[in-house]
N, C-alpha and C positions, 0 to 999 in steps of 0.2 A: 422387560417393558421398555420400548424405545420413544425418548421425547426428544424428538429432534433439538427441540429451542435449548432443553439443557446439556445437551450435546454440545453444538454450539459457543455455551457460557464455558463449559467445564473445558474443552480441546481448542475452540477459535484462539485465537490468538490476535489480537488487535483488529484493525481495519484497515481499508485498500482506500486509499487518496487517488481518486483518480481525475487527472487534470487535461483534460483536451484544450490545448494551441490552435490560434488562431490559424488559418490555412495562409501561407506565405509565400515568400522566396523559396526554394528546399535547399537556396546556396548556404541561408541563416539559419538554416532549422537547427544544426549544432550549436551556433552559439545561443540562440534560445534556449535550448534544453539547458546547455549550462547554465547561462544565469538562471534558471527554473531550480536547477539541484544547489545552486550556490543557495540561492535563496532557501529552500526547501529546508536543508542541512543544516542550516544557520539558528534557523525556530522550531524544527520539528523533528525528533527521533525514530528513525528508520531504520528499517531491516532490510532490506533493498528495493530494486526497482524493475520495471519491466517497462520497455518502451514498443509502441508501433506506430509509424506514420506519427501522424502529432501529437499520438495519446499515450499519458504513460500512468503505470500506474505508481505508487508508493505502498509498499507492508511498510502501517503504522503499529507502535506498539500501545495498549491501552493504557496501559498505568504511566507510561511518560508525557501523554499529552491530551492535553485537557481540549475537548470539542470545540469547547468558547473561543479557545487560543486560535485554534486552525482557523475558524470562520473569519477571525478579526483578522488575521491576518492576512490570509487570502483575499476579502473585500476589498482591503487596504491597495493588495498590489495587482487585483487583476490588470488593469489595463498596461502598468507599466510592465510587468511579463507577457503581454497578451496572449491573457487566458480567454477561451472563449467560453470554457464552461467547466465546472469542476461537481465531485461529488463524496461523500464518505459514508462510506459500508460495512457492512457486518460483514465477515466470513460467509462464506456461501457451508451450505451441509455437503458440499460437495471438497472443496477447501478441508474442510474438518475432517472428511472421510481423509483427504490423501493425507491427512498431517499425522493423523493416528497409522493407518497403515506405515507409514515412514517410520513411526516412531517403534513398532512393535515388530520391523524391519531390521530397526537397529538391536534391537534387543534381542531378535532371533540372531543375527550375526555375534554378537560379543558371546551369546552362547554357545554358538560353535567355536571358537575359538577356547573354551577349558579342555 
């Protein structure tokens, strides 16, 4: 019996920060994004990132960082990062699907290997 939601709990693995930038220069978009990850790195414990155009996202991990935290601190610096608009999400069931295949991936490999 398949429940998505506790699929989700049991496999997701934290949640995606995803931060859309102001529309700019494209000469500054680099050093935006850095001071974005300076900042980011600084208050917030990440798994990596994915960038496009001016939206990037962040894998947050759940047990390092408290919801309340991100929101205060993000309100604090939207303008001086110019963010234009930010969001935080659950794992999609699609995310969970590839993290489990990845994982039962690995484990089919190390069993080739005896």
């Amino acid at each position: 019996h398949w429940e998505p939601n506790l699929a989700k709990v049991k496999y997701g693995s934290g949640y995606n920060l995803t931060i859309n930038l102001r529309k700019g220069d494209p000469e500054t978009l680099q050093v935006r994004l850095n001071n974005l990850d300076t900042f980011v790195n600084s208050c917030i414990k990440t798994t990596h990132r994915i960038i496009f155009n001016n939206n990037v996202v962040y894998k947050l991990r759940k047990e390092q960082n408290p919801i309340s935290r991100i929101f205060r601190e993000l309100t604090a610096r939207k303008p001086e990062l110019e963010i234009e608009d930010w969001s935080i999400t659950q794992p999609s069931l699609y995310d969970v699907f590839i993290r489990v295949v990845d994982t039962e991936e690995v484990v089919m490999d190390s069993d080739a290997d005896v």
